[in-house]
N, C-alpha and C positions, 0 to 999 in steps of 0.2 A: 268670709262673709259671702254669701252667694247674692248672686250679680241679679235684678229685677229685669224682668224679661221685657222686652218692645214688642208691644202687639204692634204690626205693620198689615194686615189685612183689613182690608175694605167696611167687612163686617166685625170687627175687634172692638169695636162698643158694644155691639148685642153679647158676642163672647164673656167681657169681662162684667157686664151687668148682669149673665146669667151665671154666672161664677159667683157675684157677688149676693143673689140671691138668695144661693142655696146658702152662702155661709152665715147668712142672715137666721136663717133658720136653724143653722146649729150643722150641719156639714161640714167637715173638713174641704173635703170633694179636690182634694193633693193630686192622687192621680188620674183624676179629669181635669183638671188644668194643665197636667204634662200630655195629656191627649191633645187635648183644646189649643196646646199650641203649636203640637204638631200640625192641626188642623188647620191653624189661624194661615202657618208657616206656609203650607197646600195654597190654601186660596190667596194668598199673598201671591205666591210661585207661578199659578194659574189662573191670575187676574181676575179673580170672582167677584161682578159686578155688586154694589153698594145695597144692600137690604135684600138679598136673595141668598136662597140658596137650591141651585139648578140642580135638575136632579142627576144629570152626568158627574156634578162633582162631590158629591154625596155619595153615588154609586161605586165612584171611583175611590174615593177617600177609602171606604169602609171594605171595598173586595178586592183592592186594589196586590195584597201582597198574599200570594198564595201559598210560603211558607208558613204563615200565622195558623195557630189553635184557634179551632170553630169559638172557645170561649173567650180567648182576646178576640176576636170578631164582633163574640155576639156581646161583649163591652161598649167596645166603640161604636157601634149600631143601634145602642140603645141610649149611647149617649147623645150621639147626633141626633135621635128620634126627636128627645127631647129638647134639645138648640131649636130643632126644627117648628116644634111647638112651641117654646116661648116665643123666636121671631115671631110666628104665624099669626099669634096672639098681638102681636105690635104693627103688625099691618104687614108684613115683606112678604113677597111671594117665595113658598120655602115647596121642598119637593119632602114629605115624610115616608124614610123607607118603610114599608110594612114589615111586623115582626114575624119572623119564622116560624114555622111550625115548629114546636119543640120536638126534639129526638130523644127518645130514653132510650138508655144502656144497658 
């Protein structure tokens, strides 16, 4: 049986109500919750103050490992986008990274 994970991050109620959201509407959204808590796991690690999300650690989060494909990149980028817009919607001051210009191949 797999073990339920402990959100320990500051903002892990915004996390798990926006997680809760989507499944509301019919999303599985499996692996954004193993993003989401690597993420939660980040701002736990790096003490991210209670209804924020700054924009260092956002920047950090998301460009943070430069062996990763532009496309897991541009996953987690656009997952946080969104964290960033439901918090923002709830009142927390959140830092939204702008989306990239897309590259074609």
């Amino acid at each position: 049986m797999k073990a339920e994970y402990l959100w320990k991050s500051r903002i892990s109620g915004y996390i798990t109500e926006f997680l809760d959201t989507f499944r509301l509407a019919g999303y599985k959204y499996e692996d954004q919750e193993r993003k989401l808590r690597q993420f939660d796991q980040y701002c736990f690690d790096h003490e991210v103050p209670e209804a924020a999300l700054p924009r260092e650690t956002v920047e950090d989060f998301c460009y943070g490992d430069e062996y990763e494909s532009q496309d897991t990149r541009q996953k987690r980028l656009c997952l946080l986008r969104k964290l960033a817009e439901y918090m923002g919607k709830s009142g927390c001051q959140v830092f939204v990274l702008p989306m990239p210009e897309k590259t074609f191949r």
